[in-house]
VEXNULUM-619230 format. One record per residue: x, y, z of N, C-alpha, C in turn. Coordinates in pm, whole numbers, padded with zeros to 5 digits, always signed. Layout:
VEXNULUM-619230
XYZXYZXYZ...
//
This chain:
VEXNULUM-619230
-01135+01006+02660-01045+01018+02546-01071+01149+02475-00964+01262+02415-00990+01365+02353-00905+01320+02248-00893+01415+02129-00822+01426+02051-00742+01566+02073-00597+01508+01997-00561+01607+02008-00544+01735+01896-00451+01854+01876-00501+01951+01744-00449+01879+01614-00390+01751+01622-00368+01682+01482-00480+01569+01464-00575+01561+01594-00671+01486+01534-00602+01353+01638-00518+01306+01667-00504+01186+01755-00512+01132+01915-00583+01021+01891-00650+01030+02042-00514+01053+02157-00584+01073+02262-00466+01127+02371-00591+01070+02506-00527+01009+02629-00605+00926+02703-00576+01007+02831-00641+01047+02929-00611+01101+03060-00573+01005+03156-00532+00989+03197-00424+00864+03287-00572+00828+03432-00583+00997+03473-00696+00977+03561-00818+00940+03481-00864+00944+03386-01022+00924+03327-00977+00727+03351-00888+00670+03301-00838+00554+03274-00814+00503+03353-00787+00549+03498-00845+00484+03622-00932+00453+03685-01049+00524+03644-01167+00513+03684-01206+00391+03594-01212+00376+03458-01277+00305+03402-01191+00200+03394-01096+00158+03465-01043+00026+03520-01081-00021+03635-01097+00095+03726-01158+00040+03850-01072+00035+03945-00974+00132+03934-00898+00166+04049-00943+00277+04152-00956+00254+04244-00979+00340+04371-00890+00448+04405-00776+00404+04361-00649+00466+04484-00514+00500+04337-00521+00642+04311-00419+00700+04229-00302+00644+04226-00221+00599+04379-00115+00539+04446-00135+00387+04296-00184+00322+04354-00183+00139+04328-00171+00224+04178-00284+00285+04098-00296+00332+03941-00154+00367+03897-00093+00444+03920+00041+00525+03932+00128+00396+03894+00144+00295+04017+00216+00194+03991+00237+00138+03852+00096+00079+03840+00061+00059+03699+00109+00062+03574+00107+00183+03597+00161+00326+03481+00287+00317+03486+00365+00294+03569+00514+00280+03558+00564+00138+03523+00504+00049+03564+00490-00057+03509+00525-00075+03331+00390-00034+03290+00357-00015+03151+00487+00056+03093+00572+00156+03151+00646+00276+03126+00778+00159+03097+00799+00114+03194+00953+00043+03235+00911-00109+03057+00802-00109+03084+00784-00266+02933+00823-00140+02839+00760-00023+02798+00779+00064+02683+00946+00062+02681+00981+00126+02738+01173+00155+02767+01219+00001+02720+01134-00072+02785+01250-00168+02778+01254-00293+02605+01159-00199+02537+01125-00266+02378+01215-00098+02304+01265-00026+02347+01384+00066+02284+01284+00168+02241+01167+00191+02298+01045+00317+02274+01094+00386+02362+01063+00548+02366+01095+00655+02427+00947+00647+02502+00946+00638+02674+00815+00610+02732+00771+00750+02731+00837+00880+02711+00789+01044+02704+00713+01022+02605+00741+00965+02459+00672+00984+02357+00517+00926+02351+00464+00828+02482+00321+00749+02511+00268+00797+02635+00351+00873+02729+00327+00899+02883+00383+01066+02900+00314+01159+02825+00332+01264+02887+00298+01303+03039+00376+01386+03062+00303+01412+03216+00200+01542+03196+00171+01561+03251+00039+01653+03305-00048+01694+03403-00109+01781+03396-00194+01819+03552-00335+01829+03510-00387+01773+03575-00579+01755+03564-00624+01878+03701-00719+01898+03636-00842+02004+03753-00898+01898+03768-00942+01853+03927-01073+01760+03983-01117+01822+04104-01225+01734+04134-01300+01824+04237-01218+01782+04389-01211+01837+04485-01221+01853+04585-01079+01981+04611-01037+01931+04749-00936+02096+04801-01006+02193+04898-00951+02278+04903-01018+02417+04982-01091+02502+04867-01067+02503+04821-01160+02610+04678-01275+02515+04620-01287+02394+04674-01338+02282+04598-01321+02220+04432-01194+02286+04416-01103+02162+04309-00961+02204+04329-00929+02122+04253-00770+02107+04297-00646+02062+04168-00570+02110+04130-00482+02022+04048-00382+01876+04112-00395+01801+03985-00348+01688+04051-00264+01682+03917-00181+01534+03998-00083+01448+03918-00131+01367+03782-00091+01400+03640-00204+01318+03567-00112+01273+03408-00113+01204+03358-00008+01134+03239-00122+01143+03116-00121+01240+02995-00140+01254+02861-00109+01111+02814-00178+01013+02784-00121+00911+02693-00168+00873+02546-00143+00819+02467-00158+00813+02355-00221+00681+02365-00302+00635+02261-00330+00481+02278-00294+00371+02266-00202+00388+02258-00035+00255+02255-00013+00252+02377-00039+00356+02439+00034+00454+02604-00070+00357+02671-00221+00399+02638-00316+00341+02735-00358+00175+02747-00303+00090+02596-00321+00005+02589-00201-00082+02677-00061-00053+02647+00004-00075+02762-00054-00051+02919-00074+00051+02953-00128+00056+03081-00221-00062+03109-00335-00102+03020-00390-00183+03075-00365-00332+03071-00229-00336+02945-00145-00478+02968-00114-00507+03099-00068-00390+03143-00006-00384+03300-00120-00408+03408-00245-00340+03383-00288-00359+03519-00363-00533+03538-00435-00543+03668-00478-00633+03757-00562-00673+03686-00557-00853+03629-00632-00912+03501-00725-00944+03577-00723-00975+03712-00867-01004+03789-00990-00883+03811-00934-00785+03747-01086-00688+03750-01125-00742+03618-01229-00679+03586-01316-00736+03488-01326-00570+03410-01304-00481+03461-01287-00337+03403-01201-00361+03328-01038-00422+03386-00934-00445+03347-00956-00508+03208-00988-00593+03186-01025-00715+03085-01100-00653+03020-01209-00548+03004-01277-00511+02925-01217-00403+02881-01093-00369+02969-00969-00247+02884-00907-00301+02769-00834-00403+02828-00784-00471+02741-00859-00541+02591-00977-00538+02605-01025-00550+02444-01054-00491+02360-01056-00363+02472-01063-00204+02400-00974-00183+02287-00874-00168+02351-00783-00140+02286-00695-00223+02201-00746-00398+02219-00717-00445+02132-00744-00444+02005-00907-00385+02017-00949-00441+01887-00923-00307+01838-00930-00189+01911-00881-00064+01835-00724-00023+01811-00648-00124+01821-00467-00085+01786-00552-00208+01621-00617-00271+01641-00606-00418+01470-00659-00286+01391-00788-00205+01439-00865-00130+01353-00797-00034+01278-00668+00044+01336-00569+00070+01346-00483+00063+01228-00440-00080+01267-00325-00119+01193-00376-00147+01074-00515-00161+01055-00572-00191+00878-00616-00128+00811-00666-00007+00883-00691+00184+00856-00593+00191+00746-00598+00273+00598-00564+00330+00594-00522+00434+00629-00396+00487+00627-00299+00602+00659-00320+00734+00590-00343+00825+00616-00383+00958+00543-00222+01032+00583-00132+01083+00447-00002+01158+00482-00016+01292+00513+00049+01336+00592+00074+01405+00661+00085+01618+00538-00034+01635+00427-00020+01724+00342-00008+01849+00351+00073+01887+00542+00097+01976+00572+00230+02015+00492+00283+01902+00512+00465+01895+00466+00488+01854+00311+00594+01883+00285+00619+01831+00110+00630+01720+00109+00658+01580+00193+00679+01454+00177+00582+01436+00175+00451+01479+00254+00328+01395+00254+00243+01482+00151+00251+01600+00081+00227+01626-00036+00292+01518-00162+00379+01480-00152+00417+01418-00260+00350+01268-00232+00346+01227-00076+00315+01073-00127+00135+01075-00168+00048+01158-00099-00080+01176-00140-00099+01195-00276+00005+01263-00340-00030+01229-00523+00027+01118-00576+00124+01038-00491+00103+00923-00561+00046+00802-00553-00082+00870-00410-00168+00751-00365-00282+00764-00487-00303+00916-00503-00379+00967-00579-00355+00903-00728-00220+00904-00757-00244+00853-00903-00245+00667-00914-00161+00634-00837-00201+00458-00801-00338+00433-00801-00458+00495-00711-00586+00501-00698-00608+00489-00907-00584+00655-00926-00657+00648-01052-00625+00533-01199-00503+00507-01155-00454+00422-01242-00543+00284-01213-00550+00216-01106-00638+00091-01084-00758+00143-01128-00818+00287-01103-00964+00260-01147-00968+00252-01271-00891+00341-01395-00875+00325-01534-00885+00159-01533-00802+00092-01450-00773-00072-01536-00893-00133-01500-00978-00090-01366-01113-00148-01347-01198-00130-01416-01214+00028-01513-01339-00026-01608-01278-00034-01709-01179-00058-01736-01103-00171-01922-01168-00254-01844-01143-00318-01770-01214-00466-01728-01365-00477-01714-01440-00385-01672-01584-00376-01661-01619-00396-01780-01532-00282-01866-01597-00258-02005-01609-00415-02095-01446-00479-02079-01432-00584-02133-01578-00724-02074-01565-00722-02000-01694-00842-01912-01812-00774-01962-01885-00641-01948-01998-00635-02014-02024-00683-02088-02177-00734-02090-02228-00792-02224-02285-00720-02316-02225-00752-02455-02247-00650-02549-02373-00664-02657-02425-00620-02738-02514-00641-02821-02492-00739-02914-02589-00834-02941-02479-00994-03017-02550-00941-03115-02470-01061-03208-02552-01057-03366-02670-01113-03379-02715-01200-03258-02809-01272-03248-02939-01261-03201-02899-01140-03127-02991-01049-03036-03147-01081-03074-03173-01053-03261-03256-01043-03367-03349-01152-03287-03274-01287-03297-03348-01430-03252-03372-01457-03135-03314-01409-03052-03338-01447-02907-03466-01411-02864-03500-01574-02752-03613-01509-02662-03608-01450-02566-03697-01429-02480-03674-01344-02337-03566-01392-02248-03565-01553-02264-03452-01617-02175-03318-01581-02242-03300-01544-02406-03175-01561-02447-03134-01646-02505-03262-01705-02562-03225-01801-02655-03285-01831-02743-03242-01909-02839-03320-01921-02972-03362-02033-03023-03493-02049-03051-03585-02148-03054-03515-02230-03236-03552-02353-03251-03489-02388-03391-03622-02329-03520-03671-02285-03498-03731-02180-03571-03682-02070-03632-03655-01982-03471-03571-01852-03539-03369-01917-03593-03385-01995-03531-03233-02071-03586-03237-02077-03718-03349-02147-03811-03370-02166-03894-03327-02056-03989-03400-01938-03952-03458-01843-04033-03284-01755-04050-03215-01750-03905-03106-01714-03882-02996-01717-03968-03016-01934-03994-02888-01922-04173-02985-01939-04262-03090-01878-04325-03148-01937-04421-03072-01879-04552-02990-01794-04525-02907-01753-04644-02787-01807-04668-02757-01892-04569-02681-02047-04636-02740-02168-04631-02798-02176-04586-02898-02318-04620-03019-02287-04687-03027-02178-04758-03131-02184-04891-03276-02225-04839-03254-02150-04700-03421-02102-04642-03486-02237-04594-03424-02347-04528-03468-02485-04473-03581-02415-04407-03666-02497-04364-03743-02514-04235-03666-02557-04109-03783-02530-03982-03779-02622-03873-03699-02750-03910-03785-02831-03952-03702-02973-03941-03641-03022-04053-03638-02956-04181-03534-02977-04225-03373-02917-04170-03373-02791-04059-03308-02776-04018-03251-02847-03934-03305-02879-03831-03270-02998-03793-03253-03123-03800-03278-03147-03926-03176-03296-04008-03075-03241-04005-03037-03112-04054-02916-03102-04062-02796-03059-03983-02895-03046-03856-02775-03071-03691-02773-03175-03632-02793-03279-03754-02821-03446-03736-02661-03516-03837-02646-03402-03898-02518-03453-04036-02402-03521-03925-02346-03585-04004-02282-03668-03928-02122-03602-03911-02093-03451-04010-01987-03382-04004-02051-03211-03882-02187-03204-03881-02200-03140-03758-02259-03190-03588-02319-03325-03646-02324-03412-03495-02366-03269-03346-02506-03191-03385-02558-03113-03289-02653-03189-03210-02768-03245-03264-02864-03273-03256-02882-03462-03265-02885-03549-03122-02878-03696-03142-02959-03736-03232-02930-03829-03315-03002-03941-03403-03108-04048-03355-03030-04017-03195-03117-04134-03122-03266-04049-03066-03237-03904-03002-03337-03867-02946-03316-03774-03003-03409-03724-03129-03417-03664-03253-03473-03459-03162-03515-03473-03044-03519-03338-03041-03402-03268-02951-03322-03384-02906-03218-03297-02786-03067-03346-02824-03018-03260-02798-02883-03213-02852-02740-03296-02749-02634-03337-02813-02573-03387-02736-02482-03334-02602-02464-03416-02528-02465-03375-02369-02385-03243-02404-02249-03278-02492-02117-03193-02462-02168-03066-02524-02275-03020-02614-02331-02958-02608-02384-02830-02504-02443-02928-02401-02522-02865-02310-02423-02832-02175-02321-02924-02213-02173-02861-02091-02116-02783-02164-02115-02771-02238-02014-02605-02310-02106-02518-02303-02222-02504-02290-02326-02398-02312-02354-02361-02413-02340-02453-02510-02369-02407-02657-02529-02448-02663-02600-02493-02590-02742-02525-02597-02815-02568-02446-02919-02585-02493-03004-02578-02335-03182-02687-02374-03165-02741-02281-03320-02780-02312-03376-02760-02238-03534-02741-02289-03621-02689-02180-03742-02757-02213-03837-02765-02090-03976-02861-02141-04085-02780-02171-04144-02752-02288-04219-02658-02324-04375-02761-02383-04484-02639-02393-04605-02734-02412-04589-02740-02578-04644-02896-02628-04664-02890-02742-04805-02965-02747-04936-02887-02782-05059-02921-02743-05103-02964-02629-05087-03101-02589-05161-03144-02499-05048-03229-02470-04894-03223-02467-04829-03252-02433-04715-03163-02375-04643-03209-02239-04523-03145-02239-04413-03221-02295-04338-03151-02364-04178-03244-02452-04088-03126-02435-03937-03211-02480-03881-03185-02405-03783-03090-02550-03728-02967-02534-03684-02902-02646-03574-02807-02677-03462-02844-02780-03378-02789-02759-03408-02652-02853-03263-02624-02791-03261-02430-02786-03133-02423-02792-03077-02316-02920-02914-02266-02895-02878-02176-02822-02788-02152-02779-02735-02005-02677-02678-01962-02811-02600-01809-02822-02559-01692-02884-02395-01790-02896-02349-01842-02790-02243-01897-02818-02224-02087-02898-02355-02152-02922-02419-02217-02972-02420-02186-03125-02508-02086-03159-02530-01991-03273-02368-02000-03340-02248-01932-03292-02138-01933-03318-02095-02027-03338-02080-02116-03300-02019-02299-03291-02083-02318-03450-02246-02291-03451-02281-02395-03548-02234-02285-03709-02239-02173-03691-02166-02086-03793-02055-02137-03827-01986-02135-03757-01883-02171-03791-01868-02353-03843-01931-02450-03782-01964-02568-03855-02020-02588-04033-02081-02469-04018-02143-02408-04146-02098-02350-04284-01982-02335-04221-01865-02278-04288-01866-02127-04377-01922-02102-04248-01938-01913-04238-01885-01839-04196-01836-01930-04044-01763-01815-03994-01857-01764-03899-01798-01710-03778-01900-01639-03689-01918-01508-03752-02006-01478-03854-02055-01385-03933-02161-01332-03888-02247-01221-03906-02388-01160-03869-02474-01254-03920-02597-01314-03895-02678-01385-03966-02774-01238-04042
//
């Protein structure tokens, strides 16, 4: 296979006999006309896949010789080997050749032609389609990044905030509670955070919205079991608070 001066492969009719496994130019030839007469007969011009041509090979009186030989393109060669003898195994390993390289092909992007003014013009408007999706890809990056919360202050390493720093978080609307007076009051029966029944963990729908998380942490010589708000938690209960998702 060579390329040709635009860059597209072009197949030697003789190289493509050999690596089918034909012996005899005659039977190959056939082949080739074969392939030629299916092209014609789907309304393709078979000149435009089957140039003709002359190859230098060895033998003759000078010891090489020009011969009979068909330029094909790889539409050209993949036909040819539609056509030839499915009982070689050359044959069959033609045929996947070029199957899988006409799919590789067909899913390639296309590069236009920026010799000419049509394919100058469509390359700038691949060019600006391109830049336009990337503009809308980072509005969108930008938008999904995670940004610096208000909460940042309280969070632990995991990202969350212990009812300690919660505490301390509204103490300028709840007039500086503690720990567990804070948590009586994600016990109120108009913020319903924190169960009545199991006084340290928070209710389920809670922990399916992601507004909280429990985790089993040591408390002396015990492990228990302990809730924790998320940043979007924090917000819920602000706003229960009747603050407003405000800066703490």
């Amino acid at each position: 296979m060579l390329l040709d001066e635009k860059g597209r492969e072009r197949w030697s009719a003789r190289d493509l006999q050999q690596l089918m496994g034909y012996k005899q130019w005659r039977q190959f030839e056939d082949t080739i006309n074969r392939a030629m007469e299916t092209v014609e007969a789907s309304d393709i011009h078979p000149l435009d896949h089957f140039a003709g041509a002359r190859k230098v090979m060895p033998g003759g009186r000078w010891g090489h010789q020009e011969v009979k030989d068909y330029r094909l393109t790889r539409f050209g060669a993949y036909q040819v080997a539609l056509a030839g003898d499915g009982r070689r195994p050359q044959v069959a390993a033609a045929k996947t050749y070029f199957a899988v390289k006409t799919r590789e092909a067909e899913i390639a992007p296309r590069v236009p032609d920026i010799t000419t003014s049509s394919g100058v013009l469509e390359m700038a408007n691949i060019l600006q389609a391109t830049a336009l999706r990337l503009v809308q890809t980072e509005k969108e990056l930008e938008v999904a990044k995670p940004k610096a919360g208000k909460w940042d202050t309280f969070c632990d390493s995991d990202g969350l905030i212990d009812m300690n720093a919660a505490a301390k978080a509204f103490s300028s609307v709840t007039g500086g509670l503690g720990r567990t007076k804070f948590m009586e009051l994600l016990r109120r029966e108009d913020i319903k955070f924190l169960q009545t029944q199991n006084r340290r963990l928070p209710y389920e729908t809670h922990v399916k919205s992601h507004r909280a998380k429990v985790k089993l942490v040591q408390a002396g010589y015990q492990v228990v079991e302990q809730t924790f708000l998320t940043a979007k938690g924090m917000d819920w209960l602000a706003d229960r608070l009747g603050v407003g998702a405000v800066a703490a």
